[in-house]
PADO-686982 format. One record per residue (C-alpha): residue number from 0; x, y, z. Coordinates in pm, whole numbers, plus 50000, padded with zeros to 5 digits. Layout:
N
NUM / X / Y / Z
...
***
This chain:
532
0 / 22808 / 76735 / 62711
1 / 23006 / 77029 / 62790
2 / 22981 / 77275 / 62476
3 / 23345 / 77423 / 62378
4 / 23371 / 77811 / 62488
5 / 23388 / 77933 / 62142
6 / 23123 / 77801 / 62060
7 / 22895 / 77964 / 62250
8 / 22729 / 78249 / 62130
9 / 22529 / 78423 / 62369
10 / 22137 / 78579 / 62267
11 / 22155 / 78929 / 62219
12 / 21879 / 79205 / 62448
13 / 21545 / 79093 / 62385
14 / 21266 / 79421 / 62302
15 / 20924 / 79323 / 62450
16 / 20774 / 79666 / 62358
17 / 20599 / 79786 / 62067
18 / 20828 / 79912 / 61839
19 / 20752 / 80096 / 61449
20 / 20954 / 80044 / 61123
21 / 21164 / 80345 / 61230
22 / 21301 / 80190 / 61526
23 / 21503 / 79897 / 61371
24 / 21712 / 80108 / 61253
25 / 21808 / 80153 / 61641
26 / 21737 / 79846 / 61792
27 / 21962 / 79649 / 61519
28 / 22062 / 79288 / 61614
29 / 22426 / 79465 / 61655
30 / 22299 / 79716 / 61851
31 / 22128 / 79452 / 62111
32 / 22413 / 79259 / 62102
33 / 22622 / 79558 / 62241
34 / 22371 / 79598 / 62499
35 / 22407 / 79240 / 62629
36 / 22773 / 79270 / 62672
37 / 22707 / 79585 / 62855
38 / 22447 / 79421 / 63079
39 / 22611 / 79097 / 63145
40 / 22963 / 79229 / 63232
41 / 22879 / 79557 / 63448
42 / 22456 / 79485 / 63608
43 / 22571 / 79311 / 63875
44 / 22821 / 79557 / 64008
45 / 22541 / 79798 / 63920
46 / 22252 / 79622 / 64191
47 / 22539 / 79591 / 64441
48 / 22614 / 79958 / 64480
49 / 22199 / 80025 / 64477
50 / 22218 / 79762 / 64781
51 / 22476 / 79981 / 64935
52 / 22262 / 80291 / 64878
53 / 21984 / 80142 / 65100
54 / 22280 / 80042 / 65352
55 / 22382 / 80386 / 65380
56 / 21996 / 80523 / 65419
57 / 21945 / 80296 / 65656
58 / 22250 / 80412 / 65841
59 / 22149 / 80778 / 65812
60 / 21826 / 80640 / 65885
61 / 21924 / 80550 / 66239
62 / 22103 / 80882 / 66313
63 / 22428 / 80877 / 66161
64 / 22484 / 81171 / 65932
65 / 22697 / 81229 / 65650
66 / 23045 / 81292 / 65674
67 / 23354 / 81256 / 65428
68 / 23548 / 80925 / 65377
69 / 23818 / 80801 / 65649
70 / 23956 / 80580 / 65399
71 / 23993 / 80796 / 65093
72 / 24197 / 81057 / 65276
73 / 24503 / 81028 / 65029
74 / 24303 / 81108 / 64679
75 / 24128 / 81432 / 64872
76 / 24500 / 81586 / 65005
77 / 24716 / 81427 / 64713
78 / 24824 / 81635 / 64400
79 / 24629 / 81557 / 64064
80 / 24461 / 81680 / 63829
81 / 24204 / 81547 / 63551
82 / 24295 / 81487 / 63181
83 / 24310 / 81814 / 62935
84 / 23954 / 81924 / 62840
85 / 23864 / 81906 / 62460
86 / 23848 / 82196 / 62256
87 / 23483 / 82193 / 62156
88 / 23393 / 82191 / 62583
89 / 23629 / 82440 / 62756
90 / 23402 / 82716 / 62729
91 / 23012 / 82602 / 62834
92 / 22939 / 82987 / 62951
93 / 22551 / 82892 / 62915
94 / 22429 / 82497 / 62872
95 / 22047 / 82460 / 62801
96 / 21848 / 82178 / 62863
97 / 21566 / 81937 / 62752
98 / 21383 / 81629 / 62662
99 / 21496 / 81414 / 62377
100 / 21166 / 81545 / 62121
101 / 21251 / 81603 / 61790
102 / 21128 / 81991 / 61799
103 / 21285 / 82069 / 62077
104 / 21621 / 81937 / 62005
105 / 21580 / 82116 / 61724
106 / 21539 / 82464 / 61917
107 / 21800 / 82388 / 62194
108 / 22061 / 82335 / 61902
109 / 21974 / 82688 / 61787
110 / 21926 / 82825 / 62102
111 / 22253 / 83033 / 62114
112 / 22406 / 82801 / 62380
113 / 22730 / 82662 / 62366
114 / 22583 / 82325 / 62532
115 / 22287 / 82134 / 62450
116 / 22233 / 81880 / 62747
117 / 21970 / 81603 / 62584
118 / 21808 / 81426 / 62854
119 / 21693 / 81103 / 62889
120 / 21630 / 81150 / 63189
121 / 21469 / 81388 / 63474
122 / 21299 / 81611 / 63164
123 / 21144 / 81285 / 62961
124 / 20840 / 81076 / 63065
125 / 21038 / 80736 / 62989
126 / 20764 / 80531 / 62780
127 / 20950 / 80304 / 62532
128 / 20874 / 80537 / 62226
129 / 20998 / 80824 / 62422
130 / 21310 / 80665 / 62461
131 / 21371 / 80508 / 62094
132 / 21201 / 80764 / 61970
133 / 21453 / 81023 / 62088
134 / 21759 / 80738 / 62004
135 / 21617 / 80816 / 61638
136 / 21635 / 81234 / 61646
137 / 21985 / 81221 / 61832
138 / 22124 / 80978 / 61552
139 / 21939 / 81248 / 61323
140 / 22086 / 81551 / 61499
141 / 22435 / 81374 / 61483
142 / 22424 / 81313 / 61104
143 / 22325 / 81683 / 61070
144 / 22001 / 81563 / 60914
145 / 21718 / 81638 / 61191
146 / 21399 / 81804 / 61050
147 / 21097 / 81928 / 61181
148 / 20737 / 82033 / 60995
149 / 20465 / 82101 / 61295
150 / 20076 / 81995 / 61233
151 / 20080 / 82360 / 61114
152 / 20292 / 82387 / 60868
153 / 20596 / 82538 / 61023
154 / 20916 / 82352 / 60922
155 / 21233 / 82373 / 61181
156 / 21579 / 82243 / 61058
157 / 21983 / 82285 / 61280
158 / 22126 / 82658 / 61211
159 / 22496 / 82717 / 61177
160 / 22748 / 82686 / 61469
161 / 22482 / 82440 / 61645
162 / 22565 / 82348 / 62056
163 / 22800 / 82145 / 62152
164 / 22528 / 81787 / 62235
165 / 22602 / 81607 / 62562
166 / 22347 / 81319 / 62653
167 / 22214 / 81297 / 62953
168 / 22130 / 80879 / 63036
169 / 21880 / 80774 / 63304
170 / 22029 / 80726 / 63664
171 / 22192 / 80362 / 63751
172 / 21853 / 80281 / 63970
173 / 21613 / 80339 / 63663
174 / 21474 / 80022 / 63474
175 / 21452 / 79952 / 63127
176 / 21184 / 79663 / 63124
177 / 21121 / 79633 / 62757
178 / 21506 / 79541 / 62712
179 / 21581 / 79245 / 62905
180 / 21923 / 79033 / 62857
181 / 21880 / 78639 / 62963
182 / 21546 / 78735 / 63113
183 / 21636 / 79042 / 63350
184 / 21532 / 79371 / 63275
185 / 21824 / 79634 / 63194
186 / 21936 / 79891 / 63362
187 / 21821 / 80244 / 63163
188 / 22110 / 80372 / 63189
189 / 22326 / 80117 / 63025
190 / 22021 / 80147 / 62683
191 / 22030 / 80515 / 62676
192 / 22454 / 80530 / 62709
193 / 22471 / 80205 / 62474
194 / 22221 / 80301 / 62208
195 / 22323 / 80661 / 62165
196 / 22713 / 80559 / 62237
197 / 22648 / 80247 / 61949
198 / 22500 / 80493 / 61647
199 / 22691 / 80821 / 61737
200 / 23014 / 80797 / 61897
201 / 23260 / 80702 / 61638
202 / 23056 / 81024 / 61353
203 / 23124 / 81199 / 61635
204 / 23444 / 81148 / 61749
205 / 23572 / 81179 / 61302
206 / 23423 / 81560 / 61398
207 / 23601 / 81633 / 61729
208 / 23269 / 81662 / 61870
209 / 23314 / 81363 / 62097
210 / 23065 / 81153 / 62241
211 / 23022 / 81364 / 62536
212 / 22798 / 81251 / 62845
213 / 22651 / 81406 / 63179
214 / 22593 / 81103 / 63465
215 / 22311 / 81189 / 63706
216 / 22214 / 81103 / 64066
217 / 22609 / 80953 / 64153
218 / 22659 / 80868 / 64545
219 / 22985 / 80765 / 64607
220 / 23314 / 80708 / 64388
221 / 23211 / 80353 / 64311
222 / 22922 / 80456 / 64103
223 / 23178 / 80677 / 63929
224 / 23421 / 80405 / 63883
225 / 23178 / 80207 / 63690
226 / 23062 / 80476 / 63471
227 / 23443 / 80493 / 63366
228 / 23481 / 80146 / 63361
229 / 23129 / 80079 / 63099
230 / 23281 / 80380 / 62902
231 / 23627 / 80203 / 62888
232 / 23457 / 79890 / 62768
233 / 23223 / 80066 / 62508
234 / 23534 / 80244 / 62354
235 / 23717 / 79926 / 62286
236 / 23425 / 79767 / 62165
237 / 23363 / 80056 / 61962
238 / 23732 / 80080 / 61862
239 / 23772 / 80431 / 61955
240 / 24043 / 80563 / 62149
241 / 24032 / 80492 / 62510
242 / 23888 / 80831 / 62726
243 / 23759 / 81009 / 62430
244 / 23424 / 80966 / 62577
245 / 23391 / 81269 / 62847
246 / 23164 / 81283 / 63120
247 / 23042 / 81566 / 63318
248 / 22896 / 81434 / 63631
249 / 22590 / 81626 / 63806
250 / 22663 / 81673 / 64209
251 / 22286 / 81633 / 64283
252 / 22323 / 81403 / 64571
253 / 22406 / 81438 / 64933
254 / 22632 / 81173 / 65000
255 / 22780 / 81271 / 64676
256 / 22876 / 81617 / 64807
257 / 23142 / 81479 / 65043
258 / 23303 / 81264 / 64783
259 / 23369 / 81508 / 64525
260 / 23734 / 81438 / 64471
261 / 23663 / 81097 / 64466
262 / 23413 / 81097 / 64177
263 / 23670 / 81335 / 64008
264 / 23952 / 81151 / 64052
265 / 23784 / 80773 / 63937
266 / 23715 / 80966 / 63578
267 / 23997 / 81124 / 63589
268 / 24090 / 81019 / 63236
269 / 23793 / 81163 / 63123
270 / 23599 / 81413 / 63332
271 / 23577 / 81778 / 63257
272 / 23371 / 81880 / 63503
273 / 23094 / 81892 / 63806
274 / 22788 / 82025 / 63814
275 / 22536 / 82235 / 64074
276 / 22241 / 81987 / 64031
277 / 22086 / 82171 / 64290
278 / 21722 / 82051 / 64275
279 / 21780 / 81671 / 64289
280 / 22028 / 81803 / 64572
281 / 21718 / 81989 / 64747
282 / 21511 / 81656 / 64664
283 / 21834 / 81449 / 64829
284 / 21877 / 81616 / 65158
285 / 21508 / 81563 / 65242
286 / 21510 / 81224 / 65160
287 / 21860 / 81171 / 65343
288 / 21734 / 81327 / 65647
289 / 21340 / 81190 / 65618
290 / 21351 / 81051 / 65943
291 / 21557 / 81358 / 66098
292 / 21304 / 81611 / 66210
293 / 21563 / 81888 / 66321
294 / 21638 / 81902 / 65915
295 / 21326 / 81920 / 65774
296 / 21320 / 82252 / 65510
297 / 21079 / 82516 / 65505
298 / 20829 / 82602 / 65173
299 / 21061 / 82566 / 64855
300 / 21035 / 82917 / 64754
301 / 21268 / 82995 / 65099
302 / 21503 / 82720 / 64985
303 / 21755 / 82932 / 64765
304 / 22127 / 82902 / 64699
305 / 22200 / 83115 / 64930
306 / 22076 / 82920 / 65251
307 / 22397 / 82771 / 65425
308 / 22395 / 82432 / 65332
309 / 22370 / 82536 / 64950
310 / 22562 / 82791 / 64944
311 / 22866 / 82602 / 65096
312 / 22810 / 82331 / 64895
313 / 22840 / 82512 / 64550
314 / 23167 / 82690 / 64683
315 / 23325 / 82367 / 64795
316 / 23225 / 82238 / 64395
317 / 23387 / 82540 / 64207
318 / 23698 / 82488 / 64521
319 / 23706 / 82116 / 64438
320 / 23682 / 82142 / 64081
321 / 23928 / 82442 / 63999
322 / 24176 / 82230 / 64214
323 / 24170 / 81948 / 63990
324 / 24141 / 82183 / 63647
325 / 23790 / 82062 / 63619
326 / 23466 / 82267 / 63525
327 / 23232 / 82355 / 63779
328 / 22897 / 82462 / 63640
329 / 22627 / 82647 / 63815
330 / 22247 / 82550 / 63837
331 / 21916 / 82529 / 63602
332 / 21712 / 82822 / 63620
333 / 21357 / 82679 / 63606
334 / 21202 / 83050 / 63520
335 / 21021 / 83093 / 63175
336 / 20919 / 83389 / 63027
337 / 20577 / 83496 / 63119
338 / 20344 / 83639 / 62821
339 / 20093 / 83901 / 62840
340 / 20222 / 84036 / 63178
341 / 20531 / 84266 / 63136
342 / 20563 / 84366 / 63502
343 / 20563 / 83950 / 63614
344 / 20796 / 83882 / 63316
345 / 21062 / 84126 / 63429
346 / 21061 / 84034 / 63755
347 / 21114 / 83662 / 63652
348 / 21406 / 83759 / 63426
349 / 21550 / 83958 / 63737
350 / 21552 / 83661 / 63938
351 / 21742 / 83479 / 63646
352 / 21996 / 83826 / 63627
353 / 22058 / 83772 / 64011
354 / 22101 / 83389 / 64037
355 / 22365 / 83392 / 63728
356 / 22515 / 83705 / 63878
357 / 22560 / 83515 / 64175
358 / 22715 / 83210 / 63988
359 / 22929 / 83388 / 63792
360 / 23079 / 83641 / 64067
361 / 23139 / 83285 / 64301
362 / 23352 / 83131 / 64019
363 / 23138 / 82906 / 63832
364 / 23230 / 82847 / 63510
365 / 22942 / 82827 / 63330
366 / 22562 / 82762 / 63386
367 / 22197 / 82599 / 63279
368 / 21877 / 82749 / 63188
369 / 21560 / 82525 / 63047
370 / 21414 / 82757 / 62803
371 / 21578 / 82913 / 62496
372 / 21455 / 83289 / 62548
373 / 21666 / 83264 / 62854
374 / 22016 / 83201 / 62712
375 / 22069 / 83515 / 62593
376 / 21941 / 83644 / 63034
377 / 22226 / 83450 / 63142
378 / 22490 / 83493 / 62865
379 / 22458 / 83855 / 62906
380 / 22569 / 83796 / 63233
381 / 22808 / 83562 / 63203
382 / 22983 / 83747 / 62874
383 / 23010 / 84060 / 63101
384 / 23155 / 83884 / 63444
385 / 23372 / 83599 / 63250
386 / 23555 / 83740 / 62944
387 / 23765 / 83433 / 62922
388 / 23668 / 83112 / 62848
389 / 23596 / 83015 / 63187
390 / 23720 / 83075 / 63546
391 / 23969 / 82787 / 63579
392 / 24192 / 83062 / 63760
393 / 23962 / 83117 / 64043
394 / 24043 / 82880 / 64335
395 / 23864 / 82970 / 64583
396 / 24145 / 82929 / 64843
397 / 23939 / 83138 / 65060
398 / 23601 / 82856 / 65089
399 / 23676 / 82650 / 65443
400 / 23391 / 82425 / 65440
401 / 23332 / 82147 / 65723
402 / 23056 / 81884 / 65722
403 / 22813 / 82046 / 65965
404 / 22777 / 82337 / 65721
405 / 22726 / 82115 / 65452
406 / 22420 / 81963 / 65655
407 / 22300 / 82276 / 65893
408 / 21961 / 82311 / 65889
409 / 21759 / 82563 / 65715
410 / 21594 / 82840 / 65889
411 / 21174 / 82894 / 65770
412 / 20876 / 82879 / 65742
413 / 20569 / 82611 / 65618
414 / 20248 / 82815 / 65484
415 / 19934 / 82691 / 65371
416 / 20014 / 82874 / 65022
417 / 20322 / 82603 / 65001
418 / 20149 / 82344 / 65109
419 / 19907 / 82343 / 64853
420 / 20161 / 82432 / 64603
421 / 20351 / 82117 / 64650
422 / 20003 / 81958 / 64671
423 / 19926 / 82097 / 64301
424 / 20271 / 82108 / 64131
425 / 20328 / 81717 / 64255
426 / 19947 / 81607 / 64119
427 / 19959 / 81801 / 63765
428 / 20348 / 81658 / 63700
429 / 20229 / 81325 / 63801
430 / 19976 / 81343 / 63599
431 / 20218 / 81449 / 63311
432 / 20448 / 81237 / 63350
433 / 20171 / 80935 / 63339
434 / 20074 / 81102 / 62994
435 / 20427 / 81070 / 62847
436 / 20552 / 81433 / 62949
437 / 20862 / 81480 / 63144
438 / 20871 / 81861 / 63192
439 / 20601 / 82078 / 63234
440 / 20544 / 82425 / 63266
441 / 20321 / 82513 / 63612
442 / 20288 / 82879 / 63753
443 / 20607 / 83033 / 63492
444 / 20831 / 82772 / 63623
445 / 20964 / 82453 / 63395
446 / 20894 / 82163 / 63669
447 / 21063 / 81847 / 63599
448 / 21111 / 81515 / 63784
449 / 21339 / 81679 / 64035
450 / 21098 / 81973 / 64115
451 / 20820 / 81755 / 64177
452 / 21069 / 81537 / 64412
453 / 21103 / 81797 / 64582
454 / 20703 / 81837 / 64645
455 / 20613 / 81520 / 64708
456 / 20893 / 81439 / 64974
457 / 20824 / 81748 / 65121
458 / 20430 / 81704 / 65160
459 / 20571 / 81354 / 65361
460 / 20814 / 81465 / 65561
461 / 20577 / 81761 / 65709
462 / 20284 / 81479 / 65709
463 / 20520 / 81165 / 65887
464 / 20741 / 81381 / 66095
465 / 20493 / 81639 / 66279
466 / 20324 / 81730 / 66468
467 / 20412 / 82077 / 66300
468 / 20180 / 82367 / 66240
469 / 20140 / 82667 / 65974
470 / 20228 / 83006 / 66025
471 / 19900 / 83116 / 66161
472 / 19940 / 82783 / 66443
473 / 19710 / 82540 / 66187
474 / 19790 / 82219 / 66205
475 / 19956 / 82007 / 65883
476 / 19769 / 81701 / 65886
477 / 19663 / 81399 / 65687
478 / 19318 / 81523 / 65614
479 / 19441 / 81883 / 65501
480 / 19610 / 81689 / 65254
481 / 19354 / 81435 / 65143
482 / 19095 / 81772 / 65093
483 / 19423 / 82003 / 64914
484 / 19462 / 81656 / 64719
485 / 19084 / 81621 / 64627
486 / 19042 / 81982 / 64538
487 / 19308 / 81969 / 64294
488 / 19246 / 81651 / 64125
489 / 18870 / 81805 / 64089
490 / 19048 / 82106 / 63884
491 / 19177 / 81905 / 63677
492 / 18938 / 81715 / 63583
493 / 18729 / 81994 / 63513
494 / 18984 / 82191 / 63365
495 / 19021 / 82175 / 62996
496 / 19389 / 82042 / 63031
497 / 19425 / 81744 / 62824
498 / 19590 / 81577 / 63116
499 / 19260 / 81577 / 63263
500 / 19187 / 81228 / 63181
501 / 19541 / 81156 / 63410
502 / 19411 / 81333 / 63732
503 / 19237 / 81021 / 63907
504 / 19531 / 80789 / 63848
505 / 19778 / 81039 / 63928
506 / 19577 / 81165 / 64269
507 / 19600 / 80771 / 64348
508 / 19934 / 80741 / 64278
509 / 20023 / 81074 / 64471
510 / 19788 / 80939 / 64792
511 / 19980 / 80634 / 64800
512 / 20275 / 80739 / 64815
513 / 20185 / 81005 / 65067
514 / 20034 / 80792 / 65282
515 / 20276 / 80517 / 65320
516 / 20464 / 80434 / 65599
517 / 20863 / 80484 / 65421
518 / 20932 / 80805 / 65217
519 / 20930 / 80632 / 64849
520 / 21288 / 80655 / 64714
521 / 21149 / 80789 / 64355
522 / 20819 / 80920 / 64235
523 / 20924 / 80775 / 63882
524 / 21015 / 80446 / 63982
525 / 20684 / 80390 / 64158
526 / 20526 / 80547 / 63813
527 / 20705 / 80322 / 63584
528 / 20454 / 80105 / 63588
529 / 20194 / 80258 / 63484
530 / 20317 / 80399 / 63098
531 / 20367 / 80220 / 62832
***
């Protein structure tokens, strides 16, 4: 017998991981309830356009290259712009970022920024108490509330005039498998919006501190479209007013680079701005071009913003962006300060000086660092450069940017001495990651997901698409690796790291995927697996 439609009442997300008393607070039947609406009216749609990501990698696959849209012509010449920005965003001179732990949210509130970006994502190891866990000290950090007493005593509580908090969820091709709605797991990204959108957005709307998100690792306008379409759905159910939830969104792909006024204009109700992602982006043109061997890039260190294809593609952004009276923020610095060696600390903090110099001076309107002893490096800068709020003014009529200088190869070289860095940065952050650690300090730089992308595809690509040689004619070969890999793993074991015990399952992990046949789309997804 047929059962009446309003009768029906449909199970709310199921949580199959181990959860404390702290977390039902969070994971509230209401809250799991507005999960499963989420899931059942926008996965689908979701797993489509990740099918027509592997479509368009197998295209570029077979030798087609990027190139802008013949069918969105109109929305790049026509005349539009995006909705007013809200007061508490229109001037994000310095943003900083981090994981969602309770200390350091604590820190990057007090940090002097005018943006706190709390990730979810690229900077946070995503084991189920990471991610609840960090639900908990947003909610906590929303309420004005969040406290923090260290195993040794020393108690950290929010300042006055605190950043402005945007969330950062996981990308739309991250899991969630300890939520699952009628048996399939959720997409992360729909938990860490819904969760943090469910306890916070209406507190924070009342404050005119809206619920304010940045969406990673877009590809096209569709993937933009449903962002603002979950959003739109969330605010009803919410009752809050429709587009008061604003989304930066992070230009860290390469596709995504040639549809910039299409992302822009499908959030157009909502978006304030685009921003220089430029790692993932680094990470994303190897893996676009892994099976193009006139585009493979030299060691990372030569990879700066001011090779060709980076450069033009941050001037297009701040172009793009100024055109449509949207943001267009500049890139994380990964730099830390360096203790107990003044001459190798200054010369970090110059690098810092120079890249937010060069930022600045091109138009951007405001930029990231990952440490807190930087902000006041790159506000100096940005105070003395950009006395106004921000650089809205600055068009850039002058940037004429085609496609084959958004994709020109990079001039280099490949030395042993980057070799085995990627070979040591991509084992130790493995190995971090595995141990519930999403960024990770290695050599004075802050390494996150992205950085170690970056290592791992490049290792492949100089491995799968040789032959190729060093700079004094050595060849790059599988057992170079396999030995670099070996050697490293043995450190850490020995070492007296407590991510020692991680170094075998990492180093298997890392061989695996360098061995294999295909480039791995994600070190993380292929990781998942293995945390809690």
């Amino acid at each position: 017998m047929a059962v009446p439609k309003e009768r029906v009442v449909l199970a709310p997300a199921q949580v199959h991981g181990a959860t404390t008393p702290a977390h039902d607070a969070i994971l509230t039947p209401q809250a799991l309830a507005f999960l499963a609406g989420l899931h059942r009216q926008f996965d689908a749609r979701r797993l489509d356009l990740l099918a027509a990501r592997d479509a368009r990698q197998a295209r570029y696959d077979a030798g087609e290259l990027p190139d802008f849209r013949a069918d969105t012509v109109a929305i790049r010449e026509g005349h539009w712009t995006v909705a007013p920005i809200p007061a508490a965003l229109r001037d994000r001179r310095v943003e900083i970022t981090g994981p969602v732990e309770r200390k350091m949210i604590i820190n990057a509130l007090n940090s002097g920024a005018k943006v706190f970006m709390a990730d979810f994502e690229d900077s946070s190891a995503p084991t189920f108490a990471n991610q609840i866990d960090g639900q908990i000290n947003l909610r906590d950090a929303v309420s004005g509330s969040i406290e923090y007493t260290s195993p040794e005593g020393k108690h950290y509580r929010v300042n006055g005039n605190p950043a402005v908090l945007i969330v950062r969820p996981r990308g739309w091709h991250l899991p969630e498998r300890h939520i699952t709605v009628d048996g399939e797991p959720m997409a992360g990204a729909l938990v860490d919006f819904g969760l943090y959108a469910f306890h916070n957005a209406q507190a924070l709307q009342s404050r005119d501190r809206g619920p304010y998100f940045y969406l990673p690792k877009l590809q096209a306008m569709e993937e933009a479209a449903l962002w603002d379409d979950v959003m739109a759905a969330a605010e009803a159910a919410l009752d809050l007013p429709p587009d008061c939830m604003k989304a930066t969104v992070l230009i860290e792909t390469l596709p995504a680079v040639f549809q910039m006024h299409e992302i822009l204009h499908a959030l157009r109700g909502r978006v304030v701005g685009l921003n220089c992602g430029r790692w993932d982006y680094i990470f994303s043109y190897l893996k676009t071009f892994r099976s193009h061997r006139d585009r493979l890039l030299p060691d990372r260190s030569q990879v700066l913003m001011t090779v060709p294809f980076l450069k033009s593609y941050s001037e297009l952004l701040i172009q793009t962006c100024h055109r449509r009276g949207a943001f267009a923020m500049g890139g994380m610095a990964a730099q830390i300060p360096i203790k107990g060696d003044e001459a190798a600390n200054d010369a970090a903090l110059a690098k810092v000086r120079a890249d937010k110099l060069r930022e600045v001076q091109a138009g951007h309107d405001g930029t990231w660092v990952a440490h807190p002893a930087l902000v006041p490096v790159a506000q100096e800068v940005f105070d003395k450069y950009m006395p106004s709020p921000n650089q809205l003014n600055v068009a850039r009529n002058d940037v004429k940017v085609c496609r084959d200088q958004l994709i020109a190869p990079c001039s280099g070289t490949i030395t042993r001495a980057g070799f085995d860095n990627n070979v040591e940065v991509a084992l130790r952050y493995t190995a971090s990651w595995l141990d519930g650690q999403g960024c990770v300090p290695i050599h004075h730089l802050m390494e996150d997901a992205a950085t170690a992308e970056i290592a791992r595809s490049q290792i492949w690509q100089w491995l799968h698409r040789g032959p190729l040689e060093f700079t004094d004619h050595a060849p790059i070969d599988f057992a170079l690796f396999d030995h670099a890999l070996v050697k490293h793993t043995h450190r850490l074991v020995e070492s007296n790291s407590p991510l020692a015990h991680r170094a075998e399952q990492a180093a298997a992990l890392l061989r695996q995927l360098t061995h294999a046949d295909e480039l791995g789309d994600f070190l993380t997804l292929a990781a998942y697996a293995q945390i809690d």
